[in-house]
C-alpha positions as CSV (number, residue, x, y, z in Angstrom):
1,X,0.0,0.0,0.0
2,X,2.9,2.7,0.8
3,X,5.3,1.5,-1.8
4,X,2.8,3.0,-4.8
5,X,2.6,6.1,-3.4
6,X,4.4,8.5,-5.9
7,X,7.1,9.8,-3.5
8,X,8.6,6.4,-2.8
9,X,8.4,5.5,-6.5
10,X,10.4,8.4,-6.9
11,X,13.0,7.6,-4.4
12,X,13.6,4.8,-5.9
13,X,13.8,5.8,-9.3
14,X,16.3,8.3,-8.7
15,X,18.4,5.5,-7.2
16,X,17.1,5.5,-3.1
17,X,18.5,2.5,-1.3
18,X,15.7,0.3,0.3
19,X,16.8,1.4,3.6
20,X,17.0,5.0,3.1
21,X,13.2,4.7,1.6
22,X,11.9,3.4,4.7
23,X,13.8,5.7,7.0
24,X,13.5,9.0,5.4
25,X,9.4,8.9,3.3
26,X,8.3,5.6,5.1
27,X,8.5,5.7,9.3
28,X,8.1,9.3,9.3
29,X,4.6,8.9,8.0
30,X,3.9,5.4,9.8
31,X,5.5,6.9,13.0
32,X,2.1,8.7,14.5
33,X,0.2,5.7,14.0
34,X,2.6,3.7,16.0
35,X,2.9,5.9,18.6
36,X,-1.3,6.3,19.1
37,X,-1.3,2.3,18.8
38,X,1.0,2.2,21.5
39,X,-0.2,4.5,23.8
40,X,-3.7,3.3,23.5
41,X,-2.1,-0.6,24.2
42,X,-0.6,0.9,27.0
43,X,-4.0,2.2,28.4
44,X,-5.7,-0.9,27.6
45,X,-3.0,-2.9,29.4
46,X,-3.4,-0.6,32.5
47,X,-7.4,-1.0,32.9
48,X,-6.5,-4.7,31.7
49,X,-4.7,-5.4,35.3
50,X,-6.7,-3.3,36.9
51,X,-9.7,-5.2,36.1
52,X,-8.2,-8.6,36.2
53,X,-7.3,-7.8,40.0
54,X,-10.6,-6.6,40.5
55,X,-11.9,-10.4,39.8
56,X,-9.2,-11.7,41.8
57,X,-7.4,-13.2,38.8
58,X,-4.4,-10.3,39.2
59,X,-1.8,-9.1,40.9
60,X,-2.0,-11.0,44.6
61,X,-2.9,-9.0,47.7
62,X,0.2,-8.0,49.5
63,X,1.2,-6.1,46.5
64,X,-0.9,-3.3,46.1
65,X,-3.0,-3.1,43.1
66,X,-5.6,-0.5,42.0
67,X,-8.3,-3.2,40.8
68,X,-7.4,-4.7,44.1
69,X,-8.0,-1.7,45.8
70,X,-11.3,-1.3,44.4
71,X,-12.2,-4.8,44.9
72,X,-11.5,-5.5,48.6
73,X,-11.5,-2.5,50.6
74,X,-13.9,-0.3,48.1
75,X,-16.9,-2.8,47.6
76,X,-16.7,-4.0,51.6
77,X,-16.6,-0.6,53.1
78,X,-18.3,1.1,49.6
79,X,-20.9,2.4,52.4
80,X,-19.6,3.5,55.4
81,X,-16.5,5.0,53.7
82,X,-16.8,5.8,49.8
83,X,-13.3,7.5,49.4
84,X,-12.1,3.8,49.5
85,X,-13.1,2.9,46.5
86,X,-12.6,7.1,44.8
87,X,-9.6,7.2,45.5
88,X,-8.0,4.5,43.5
89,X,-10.7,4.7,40.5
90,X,-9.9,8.6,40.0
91,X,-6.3,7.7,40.2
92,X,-6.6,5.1,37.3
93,X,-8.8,7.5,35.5
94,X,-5.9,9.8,35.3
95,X,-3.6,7.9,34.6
96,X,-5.4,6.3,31.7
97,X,-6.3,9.7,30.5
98,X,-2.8,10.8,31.1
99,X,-1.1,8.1,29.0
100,X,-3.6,8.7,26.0
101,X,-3.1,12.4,26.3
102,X,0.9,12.3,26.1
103,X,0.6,9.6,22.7
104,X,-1.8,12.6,21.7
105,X,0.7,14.8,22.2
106,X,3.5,13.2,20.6
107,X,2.0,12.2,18.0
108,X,1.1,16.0,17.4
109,X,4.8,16.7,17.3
110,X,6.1,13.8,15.6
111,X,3.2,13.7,12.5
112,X,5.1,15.2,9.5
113,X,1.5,16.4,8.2
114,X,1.0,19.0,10.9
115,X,4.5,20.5,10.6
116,X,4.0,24.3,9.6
117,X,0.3,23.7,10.7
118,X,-1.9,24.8,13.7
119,X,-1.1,21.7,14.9
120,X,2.2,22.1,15.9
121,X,3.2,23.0,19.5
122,X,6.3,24.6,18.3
123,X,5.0,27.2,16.0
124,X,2.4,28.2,18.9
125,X,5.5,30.4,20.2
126,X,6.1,32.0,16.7
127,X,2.1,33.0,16.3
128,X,1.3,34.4,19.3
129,X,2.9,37.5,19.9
130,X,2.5,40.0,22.6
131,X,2.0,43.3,21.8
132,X,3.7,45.9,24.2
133,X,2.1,49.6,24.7
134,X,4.0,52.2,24.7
């Protein structure tokens, strides 16, 4: 699918070794869909855990777990003491947001569409300009 498109086809026929192809047209352009797959396997790994220890199939209980933490002292004391089981499910929240906003982010910085576009947190400097009265 990538090989037909016309800027590879020119790289190579003006001589391109393979390996210069894929580094300099190819990963840049594959590179930000890497990085969002990545982050968003991350995420999914994270709420993976978390939910497996919330069955009991995870990470054992001396070792502190989130979906442990919601599991054993957040549904027994959900009740008398709801912070037990806020706590730990705002703090995987974030992180899961967290991780997804970062791949966001770099993927913002990294995609050679954006560059030169609104997109692009380093040309957010260059636009905005503050205007001093005098």
């Amino acid at each position: 699918m990538m090989r037909e498109f016309v800027y590879i086809q020119a790289g190579k026929a003006i001589g391109a070794s393979t390996s210069r192809v894929v580094f300099r047209h190819i990963l840049p352009n594959v590179m930000p869909i890497i990085i969002i797959f990545f982050t968003v396997s991350i995420a999914g790994m994270i709420l993976g855990e978390a939910a497996l220890s919330f069955l009991g199939f995870g990470v054992p209980p001396p070792q502190p777990s989130w979906g442990g933490m919601l599991s054993q002292e957040g549904r027994a004391n959900m009740l008398m003491a709801p912070w037990l089981s806020l706590w730990p499910g705002l703090a995987l929240s974030v992180v899961v947001y967290g991780v997804n906003m970062f791949g966001d982010a770099v993927r913002d910085i990294l995609d050679p569409r954006l560059r030169g576009g609104v997109g692009r947190y380093s040309n957010v400097k260059k636009k905005v300009k503050i205007k001093s009265s005098k």
